[in-house]
C-alpha positions, 0 to 999 in steps of 0.5 A, a space after each residue: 479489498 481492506 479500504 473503508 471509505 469515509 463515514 458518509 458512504 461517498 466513494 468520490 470523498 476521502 478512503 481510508 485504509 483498514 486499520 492494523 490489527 494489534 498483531 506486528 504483521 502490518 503496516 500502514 501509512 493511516 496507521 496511528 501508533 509508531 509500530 504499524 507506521 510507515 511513511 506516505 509516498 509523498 508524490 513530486 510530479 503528476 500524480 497520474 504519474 506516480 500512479 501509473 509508476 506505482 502500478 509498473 512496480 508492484 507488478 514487476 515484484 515476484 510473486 504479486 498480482 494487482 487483484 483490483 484498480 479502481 481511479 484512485 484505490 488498489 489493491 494486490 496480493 502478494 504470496 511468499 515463495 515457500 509456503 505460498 502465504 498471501 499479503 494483501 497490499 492496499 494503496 489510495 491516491 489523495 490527489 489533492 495532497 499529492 500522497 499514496 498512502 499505503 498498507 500491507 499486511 500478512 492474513 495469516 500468523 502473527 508475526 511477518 518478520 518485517 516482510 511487509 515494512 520490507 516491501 513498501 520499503 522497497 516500493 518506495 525505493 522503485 518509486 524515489 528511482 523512477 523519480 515520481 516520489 520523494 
């Protein structure tokens, strides 16, 4: 799992996402620069909800497995259906801000082609129709 968490150590206190490499194979909603940025989910009910929402649609895509869950952090993988590559993909609840801050990115290659942008683009959509986003 790609998830660092606060400097103190403290699981409980705010996780942050891994930082993307400079490589254009990711993104990230704790990204800094324009080009690895996506925008947050921003959460427009419950957030229980939205996670439970969240969950259903990233284990309805082809090819992507939810590999570990924990109360407010996930992550899956997914896998491309030629070559079998695998995309990790990396999600934490703040609860309090009502967000889901999402990463993906591809472990190998340079470039994604917009694979990874293209999937949380996607969730996002799953997500705005099941009406849990804005």
């Amino acid at each position: 799992m790609t998830l660092l968490a606060n400097s103190k150590g403290n699981p409980e206190l705010e996780m942050k996402l891994a930082a993307c490499p400079q490589s254009p194979n990711c993104v990230s909603s704790q990204a800094t620069d324009k080009d690895h940025f996506i925008a947050p989910f921003k959460i427009s009910g419950k957030t229980e909800d939205a996670w439970k929402a969240l969950k259903q649609a990233l284990a309805g895509q082809s090819r992507t497995l939810i590999t570990q869950e924990t109360g407010n952090t996930l992550h899956a993988e997914a896998a491309s259906l030629v070559f079998r590559f695998v995309d990790d993909i990396d999600v934490v609840i703040d609860h309090n801000a009502k967000l889901i801050h999402i990463r993906s990115a591809s472990r190998t290659g340079y470039s994604d082609f917009g694979v990874n942008r293209r999937r949380m683009e996607a969730l996002r959509s799953k997500l705005q129709q099941a009406h849990v986003i804005d």
